[in-house]
MMTF fields as JSON, N, C-alpha, C and O atoms, coordinates in Angstrom:
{
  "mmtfVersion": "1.0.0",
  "mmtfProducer": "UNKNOWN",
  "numBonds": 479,
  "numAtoms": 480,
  "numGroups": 120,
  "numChains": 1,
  "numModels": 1,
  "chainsPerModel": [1],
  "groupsPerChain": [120],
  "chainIdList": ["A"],
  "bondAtomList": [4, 2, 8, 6, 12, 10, 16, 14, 20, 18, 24, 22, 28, 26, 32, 30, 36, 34, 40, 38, 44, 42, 48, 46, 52, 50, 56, 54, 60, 58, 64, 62, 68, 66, 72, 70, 76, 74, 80, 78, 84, 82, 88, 86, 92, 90, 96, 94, 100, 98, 104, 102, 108, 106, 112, 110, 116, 114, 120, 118, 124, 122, 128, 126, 132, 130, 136, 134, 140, 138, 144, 142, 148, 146, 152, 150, 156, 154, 160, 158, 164, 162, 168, 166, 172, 170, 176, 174, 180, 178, 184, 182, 188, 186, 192, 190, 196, 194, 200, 198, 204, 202, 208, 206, 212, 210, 216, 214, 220, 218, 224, 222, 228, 226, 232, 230, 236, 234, 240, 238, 244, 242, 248, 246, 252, 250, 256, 254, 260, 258, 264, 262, 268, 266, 272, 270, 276, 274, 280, 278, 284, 282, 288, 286, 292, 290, 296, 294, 300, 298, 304, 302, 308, 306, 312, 310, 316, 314, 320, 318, 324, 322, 328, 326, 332, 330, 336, 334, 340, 338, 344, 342, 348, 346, 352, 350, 356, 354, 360, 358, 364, 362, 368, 366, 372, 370, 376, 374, 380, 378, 384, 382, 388, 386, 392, 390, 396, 394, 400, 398, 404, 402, 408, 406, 412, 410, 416, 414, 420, 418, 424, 422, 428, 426, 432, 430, 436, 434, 440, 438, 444, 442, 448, 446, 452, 450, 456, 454, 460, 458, 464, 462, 468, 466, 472, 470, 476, 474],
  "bondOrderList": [1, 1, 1, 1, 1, 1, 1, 1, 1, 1, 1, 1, 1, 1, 1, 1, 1, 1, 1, 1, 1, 1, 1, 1, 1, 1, 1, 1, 1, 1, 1, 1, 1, 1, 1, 1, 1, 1, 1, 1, 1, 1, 1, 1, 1, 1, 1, 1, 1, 1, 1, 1, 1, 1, 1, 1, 1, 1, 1, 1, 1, 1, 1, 1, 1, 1, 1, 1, 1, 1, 1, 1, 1, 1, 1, 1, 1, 1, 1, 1, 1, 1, 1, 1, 1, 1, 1, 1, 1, 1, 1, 1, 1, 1, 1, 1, 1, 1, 1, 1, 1, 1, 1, 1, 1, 1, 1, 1, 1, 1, 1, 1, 1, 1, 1, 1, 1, 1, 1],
  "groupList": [{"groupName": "UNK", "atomNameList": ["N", "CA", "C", "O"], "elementList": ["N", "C", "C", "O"], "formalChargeList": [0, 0, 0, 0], "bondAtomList": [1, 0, 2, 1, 3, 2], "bondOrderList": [1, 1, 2], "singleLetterCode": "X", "chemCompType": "L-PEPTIDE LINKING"}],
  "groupTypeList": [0, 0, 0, 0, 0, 0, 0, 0, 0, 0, 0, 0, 0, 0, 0, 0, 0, 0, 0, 0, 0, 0, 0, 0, 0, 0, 0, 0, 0, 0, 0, 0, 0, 0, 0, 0, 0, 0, 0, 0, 0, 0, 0, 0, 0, 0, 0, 0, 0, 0, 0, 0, 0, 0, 0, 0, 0, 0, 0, 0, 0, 0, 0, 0, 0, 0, 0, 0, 0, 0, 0, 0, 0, 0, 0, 0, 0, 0, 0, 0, 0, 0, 0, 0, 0, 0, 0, 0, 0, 0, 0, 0, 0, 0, 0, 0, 0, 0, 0, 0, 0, 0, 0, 0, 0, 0, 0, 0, 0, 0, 0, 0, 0, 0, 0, 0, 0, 0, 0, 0],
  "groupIdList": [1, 2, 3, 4, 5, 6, 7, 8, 9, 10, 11, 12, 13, 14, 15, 16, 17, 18, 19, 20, 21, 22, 23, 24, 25, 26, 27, 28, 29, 30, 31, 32, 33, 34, 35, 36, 37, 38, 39, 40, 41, 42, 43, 44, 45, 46, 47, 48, 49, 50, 51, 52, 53, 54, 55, 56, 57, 58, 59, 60, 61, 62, 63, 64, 65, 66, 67, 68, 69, 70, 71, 72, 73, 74, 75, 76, 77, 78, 79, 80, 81, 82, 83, 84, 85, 86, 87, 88, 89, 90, 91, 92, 93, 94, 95, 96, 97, 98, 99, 100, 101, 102, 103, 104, 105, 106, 107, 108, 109, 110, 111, 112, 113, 114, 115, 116, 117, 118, 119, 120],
  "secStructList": [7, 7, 6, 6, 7, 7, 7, 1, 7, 3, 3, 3, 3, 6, 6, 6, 6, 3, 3, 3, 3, 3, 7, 6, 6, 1, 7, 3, 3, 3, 7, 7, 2, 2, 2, 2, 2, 2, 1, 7, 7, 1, 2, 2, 2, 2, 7, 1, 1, 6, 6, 7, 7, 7, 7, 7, 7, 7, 7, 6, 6, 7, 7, 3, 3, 3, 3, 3, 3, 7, 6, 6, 1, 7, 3, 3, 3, 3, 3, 6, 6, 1, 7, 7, 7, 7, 7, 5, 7, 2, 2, 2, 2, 2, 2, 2, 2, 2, 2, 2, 2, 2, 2, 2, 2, 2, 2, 2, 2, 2, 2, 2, 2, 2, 6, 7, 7, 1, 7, 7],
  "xCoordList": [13.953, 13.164, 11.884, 11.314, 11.392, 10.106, 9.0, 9.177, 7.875, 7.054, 6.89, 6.062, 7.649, 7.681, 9.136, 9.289, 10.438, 11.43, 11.087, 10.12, 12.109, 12.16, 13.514, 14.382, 13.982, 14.815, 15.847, 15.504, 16.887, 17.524, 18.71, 19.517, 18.475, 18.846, 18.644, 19.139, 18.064, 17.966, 19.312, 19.433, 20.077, 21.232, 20.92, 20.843, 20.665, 20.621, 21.857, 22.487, 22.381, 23.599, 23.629, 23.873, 23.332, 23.108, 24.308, 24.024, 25.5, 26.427, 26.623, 26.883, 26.424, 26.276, 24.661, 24.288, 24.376, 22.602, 22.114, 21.55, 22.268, 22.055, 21.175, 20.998, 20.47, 19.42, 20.187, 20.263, 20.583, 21.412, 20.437, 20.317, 19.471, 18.534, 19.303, 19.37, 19.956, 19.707, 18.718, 17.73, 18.441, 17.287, 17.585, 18.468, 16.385, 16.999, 16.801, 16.245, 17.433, 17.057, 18.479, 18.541, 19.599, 20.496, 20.821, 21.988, 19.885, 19.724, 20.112, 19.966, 20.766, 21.22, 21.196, 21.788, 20.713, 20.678, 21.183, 21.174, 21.699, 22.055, 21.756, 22.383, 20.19, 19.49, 19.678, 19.502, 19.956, 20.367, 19.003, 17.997, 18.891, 17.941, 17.143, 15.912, 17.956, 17.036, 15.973, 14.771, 17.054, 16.402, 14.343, 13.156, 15.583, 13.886, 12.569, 11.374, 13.664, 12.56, 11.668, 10.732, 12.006, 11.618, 10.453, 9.374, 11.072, 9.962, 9.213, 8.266, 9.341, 7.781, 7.197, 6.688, 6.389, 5.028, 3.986, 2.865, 4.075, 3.069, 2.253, 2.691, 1.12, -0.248, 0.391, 0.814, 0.703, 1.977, 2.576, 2.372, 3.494, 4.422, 4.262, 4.871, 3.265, 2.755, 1.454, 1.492, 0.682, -0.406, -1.551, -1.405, -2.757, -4.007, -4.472, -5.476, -3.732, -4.101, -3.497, -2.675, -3.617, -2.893, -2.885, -3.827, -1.123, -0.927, -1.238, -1.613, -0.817, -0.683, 0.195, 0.037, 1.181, 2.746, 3.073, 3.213, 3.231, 3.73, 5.426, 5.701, 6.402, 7.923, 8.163, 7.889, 8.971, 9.415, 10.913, 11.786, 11.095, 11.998, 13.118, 12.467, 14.205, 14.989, 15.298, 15.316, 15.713, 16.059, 17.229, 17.482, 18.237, 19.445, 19.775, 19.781, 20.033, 20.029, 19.775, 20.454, 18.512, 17.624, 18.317, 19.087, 17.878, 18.2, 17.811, 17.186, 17.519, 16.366, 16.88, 18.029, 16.228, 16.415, 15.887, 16.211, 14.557, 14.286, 13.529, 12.942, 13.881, 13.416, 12.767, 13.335, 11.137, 10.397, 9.239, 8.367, 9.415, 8.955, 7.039, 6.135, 7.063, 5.166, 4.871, 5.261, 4.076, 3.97, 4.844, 5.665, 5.162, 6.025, 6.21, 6.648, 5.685, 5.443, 6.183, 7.113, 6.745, 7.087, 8.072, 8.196, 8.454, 9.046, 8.564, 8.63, 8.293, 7.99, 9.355, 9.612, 9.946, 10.478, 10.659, 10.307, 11.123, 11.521, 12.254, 13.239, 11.748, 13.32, 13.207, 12.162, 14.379, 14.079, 13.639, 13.992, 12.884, 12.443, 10.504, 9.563, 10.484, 9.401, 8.463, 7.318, 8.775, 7.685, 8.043, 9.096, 6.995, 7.11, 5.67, 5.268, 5.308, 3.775, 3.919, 2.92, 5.112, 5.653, 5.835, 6.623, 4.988, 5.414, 5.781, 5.162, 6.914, 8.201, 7.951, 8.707, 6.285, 6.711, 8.149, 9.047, 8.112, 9.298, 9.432, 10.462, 8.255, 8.64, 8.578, 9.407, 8.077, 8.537, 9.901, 10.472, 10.587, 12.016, 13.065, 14.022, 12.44, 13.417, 12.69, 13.55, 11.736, 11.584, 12.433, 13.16, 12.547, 13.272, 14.73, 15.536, 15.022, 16.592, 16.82, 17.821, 16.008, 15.898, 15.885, 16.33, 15.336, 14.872, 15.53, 15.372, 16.46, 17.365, 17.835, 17.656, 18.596, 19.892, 18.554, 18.836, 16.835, 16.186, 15.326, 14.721, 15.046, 14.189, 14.965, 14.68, 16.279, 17.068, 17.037, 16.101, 17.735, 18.288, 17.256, 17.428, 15.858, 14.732, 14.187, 13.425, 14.58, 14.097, 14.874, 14.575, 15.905, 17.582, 16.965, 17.251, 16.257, 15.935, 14.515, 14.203, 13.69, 12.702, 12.941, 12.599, 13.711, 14.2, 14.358, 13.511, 15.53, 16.422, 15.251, 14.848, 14.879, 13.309, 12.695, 12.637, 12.266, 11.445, 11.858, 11.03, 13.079, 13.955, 14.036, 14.157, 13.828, 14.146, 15.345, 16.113, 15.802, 17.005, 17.382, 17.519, 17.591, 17.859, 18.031, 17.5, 18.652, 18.916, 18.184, 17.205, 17.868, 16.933, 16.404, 15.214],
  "yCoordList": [-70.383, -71.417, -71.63, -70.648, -72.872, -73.345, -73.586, -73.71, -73.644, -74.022, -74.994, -75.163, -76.205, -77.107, -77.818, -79.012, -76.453, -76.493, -77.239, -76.887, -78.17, -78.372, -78.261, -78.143, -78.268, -78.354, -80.272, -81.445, -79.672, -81.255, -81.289, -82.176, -80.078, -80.256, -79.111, -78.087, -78.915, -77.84, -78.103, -79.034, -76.914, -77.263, -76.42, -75.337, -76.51, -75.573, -75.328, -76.24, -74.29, -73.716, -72.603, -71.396, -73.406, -72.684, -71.741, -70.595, -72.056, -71.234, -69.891, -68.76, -70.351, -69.159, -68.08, -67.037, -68.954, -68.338, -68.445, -67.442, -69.383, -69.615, -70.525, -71.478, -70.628, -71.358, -71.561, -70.659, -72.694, -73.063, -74.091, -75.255, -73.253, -74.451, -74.383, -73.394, -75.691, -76.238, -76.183, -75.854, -76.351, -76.343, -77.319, -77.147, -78.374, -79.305, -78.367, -78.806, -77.041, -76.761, -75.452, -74.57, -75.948, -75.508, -74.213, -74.034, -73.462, -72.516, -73.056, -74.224, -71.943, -72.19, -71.128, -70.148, -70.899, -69.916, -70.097, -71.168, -68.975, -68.89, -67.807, -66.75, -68.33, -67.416, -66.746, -67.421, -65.71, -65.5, -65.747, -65.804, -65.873, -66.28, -65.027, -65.046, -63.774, -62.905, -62.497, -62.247, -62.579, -61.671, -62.902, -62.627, -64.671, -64.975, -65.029, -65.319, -64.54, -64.365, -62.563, -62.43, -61.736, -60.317, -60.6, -60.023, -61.739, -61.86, -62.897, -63.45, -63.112, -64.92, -64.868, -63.822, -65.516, -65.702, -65.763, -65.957, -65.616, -65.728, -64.448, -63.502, -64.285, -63.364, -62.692, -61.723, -62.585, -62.037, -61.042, -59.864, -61.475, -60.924, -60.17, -59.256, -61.052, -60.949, -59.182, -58.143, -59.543, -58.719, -59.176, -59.808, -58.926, -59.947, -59.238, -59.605, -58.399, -57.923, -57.065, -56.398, -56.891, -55.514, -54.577, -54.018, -54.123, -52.875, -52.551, -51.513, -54.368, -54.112, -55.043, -55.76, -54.868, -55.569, -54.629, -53.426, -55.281, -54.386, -54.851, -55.753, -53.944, -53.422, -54.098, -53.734, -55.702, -56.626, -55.879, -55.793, -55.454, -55.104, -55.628, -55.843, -55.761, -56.525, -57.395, -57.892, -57.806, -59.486, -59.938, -61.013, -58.537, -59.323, -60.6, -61.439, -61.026, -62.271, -63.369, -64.312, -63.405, -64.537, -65.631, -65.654, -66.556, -67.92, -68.628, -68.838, -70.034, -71.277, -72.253, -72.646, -72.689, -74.129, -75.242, -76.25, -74.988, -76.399, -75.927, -74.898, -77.284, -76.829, -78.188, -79.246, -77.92, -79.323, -79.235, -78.367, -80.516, -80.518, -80.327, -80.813, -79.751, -79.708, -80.411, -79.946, -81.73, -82.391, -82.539, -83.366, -82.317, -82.255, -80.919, -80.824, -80.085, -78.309, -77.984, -78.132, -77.408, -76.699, -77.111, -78.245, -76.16, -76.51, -75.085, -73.856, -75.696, -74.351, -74.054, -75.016, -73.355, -72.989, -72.1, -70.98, -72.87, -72.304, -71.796, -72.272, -70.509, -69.377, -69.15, -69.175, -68.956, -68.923, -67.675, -67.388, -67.008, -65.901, -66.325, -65.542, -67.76, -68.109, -68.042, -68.495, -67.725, -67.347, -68.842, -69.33, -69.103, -70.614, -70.827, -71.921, -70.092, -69.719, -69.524, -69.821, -69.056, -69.172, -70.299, -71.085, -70.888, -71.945, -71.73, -71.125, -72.269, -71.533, -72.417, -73.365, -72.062, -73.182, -73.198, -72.36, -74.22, -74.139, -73.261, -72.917, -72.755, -71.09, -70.266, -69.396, -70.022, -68.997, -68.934, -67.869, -69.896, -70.449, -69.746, -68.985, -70.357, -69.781, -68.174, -67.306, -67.797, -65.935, -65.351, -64.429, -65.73, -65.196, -65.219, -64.417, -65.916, -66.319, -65.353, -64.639, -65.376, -64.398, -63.682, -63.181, -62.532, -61.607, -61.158, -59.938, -61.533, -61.334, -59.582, -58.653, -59.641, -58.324, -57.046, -55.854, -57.697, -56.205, -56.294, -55.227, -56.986, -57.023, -56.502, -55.449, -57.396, -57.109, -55.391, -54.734, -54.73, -53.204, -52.234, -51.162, -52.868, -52.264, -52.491, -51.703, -53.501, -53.906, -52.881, -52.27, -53.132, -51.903, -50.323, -49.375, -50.198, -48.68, -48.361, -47.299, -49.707, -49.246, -48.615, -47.592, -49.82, -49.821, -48.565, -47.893, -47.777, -46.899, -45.745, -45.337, -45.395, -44.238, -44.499, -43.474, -45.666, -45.628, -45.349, -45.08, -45.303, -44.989, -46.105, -46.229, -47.333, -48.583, -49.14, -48.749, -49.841, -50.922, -52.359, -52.879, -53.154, -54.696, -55.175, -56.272, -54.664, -54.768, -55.117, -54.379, -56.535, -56.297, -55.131, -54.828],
  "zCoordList": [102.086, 102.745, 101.956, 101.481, 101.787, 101.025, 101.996, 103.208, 101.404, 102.983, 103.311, 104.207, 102.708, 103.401, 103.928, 104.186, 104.038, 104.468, 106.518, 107.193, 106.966, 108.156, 108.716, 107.851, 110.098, 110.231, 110.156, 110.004, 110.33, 110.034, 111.393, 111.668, 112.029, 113.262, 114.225, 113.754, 115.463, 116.348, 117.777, 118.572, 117.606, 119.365, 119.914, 119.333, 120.997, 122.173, 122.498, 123.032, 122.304, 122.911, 124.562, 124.584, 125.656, 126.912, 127.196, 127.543, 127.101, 127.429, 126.607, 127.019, 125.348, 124.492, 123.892, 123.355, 124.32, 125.075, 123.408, 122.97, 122.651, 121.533, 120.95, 121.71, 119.77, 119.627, 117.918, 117.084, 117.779, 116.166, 115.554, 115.937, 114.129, 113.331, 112.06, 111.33, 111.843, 110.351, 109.56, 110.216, 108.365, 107.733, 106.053, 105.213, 106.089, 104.918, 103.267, 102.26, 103.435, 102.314, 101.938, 101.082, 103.196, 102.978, 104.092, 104.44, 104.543, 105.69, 106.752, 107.112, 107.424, 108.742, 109.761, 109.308, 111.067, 111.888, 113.038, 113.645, 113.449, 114.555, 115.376, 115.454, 116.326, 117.051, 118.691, 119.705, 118.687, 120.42, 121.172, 120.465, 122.304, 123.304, 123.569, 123.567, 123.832, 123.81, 122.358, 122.263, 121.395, 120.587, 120.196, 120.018, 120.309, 120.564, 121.582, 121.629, 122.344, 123.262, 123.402, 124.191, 122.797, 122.464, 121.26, 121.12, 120.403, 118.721, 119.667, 119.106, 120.415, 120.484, 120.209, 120.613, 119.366, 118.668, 119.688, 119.219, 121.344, 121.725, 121.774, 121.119, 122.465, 122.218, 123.15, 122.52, 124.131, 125.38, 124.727, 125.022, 123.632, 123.678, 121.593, 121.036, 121.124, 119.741, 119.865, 119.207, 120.785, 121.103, 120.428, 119.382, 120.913, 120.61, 119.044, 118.435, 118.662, 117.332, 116.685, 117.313, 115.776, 115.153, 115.759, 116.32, 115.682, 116.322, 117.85, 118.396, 118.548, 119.992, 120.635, 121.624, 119.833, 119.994, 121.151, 120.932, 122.707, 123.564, 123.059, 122.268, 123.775, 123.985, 124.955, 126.098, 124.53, 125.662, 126.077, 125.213, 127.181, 127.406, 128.91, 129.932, 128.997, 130.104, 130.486, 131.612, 129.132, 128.599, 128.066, 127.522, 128.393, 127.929, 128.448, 127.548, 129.487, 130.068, 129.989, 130.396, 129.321, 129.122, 128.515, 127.554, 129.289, 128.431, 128.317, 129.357, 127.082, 126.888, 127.642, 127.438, 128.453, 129.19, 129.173, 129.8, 128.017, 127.276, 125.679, 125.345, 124.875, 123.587, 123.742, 124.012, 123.469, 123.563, 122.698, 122.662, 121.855, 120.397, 120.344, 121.022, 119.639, 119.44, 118.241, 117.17, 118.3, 117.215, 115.795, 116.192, 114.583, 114.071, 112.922, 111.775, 113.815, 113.076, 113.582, 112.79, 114.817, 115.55, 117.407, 117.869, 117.892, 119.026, 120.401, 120.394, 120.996, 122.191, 123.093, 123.816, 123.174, 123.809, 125.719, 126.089, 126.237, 127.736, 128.408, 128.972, 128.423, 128.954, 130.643, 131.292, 131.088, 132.254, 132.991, 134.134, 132.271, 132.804, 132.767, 132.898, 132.549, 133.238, 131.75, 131.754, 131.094, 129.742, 128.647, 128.238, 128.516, 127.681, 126.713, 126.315, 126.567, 126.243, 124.379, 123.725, 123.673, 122.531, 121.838, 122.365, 120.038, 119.584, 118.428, 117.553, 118.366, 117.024, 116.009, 115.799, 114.903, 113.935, 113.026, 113.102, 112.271, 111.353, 110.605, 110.026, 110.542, 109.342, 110.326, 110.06, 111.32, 111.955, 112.344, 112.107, 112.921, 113.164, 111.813, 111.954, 110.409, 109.538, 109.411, 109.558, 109.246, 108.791, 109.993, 109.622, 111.673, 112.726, 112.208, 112.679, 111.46, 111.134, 109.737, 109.677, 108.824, 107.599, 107.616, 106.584, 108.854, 109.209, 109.965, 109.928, 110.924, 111.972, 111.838, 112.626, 110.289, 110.42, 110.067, 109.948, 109.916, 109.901, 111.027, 111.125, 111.798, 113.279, 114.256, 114.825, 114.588, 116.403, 115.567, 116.023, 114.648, 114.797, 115.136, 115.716, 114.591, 114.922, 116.304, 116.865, 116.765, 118.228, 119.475, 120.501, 118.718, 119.611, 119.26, 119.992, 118.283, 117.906, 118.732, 119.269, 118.663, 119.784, 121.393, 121.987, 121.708, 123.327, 123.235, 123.823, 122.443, 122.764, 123.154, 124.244, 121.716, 121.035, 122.615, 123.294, 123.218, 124.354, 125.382, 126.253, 125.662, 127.09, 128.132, 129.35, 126.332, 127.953, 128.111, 127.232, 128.813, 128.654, 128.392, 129.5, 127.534, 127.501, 128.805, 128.978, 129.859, 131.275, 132.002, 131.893, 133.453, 133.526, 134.755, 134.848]
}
């Protein structure tokens, strides 16, 4: 991805609890609902600073029920667990997708290490 890669198409996939971005630079992702909703870029769920990323935990479930555009950077997303406070620029969108096979195993290794559950 370049930094001035965009997408060339976003689907909401509700049944499959999926979030699918094209990207005009040949990339393509295919994001589960939880795992974006565990990374959100918001301060919630980001932490107001270094090294105070709380452990979103009990979200297997989760799912987006609206993707609604923020000027032409980005899209905020609405899960129905009430949290909508997250805005997915376009590079954040592709590093979540780049990043996928080394974040969720680490996210699954936190839960575990902490004694929590994806469950809610």
């Amino acid at each position: 991805m370049t930094a001035n890669s965009r997408p060339t198409e976003i689907r909401l996939k509700k049944d499959e609890h999926l979030l699918e971005v094209d990207f005009d630079d040949g990339a393509s992702y295919s994001l589960p609902a939880e795992y974006l909703r565990v990374e959100s870029p918001s301060a919630e769920v980001q932490g107001h600073g270094p090294g105070q990323k709380p452990l979103v935990a009990g979200r297997r479930h989760v799912n987006i029920v609206a993707v609604e555009p923020v000027g032409h950077y980005a899209v905020r997303l609405v899960f129905d667990d009430l949290h909508d406070s997250g805005i997915y620029s376009w590079q954040t969108l592709a590093e979540l997708g780049r990043d996928q096979e080394t974040l969720w195993p680490a996210y699954l290794a936190a839960i575990e290490e902490a004694g929590l559950s994806r469950d809610p």
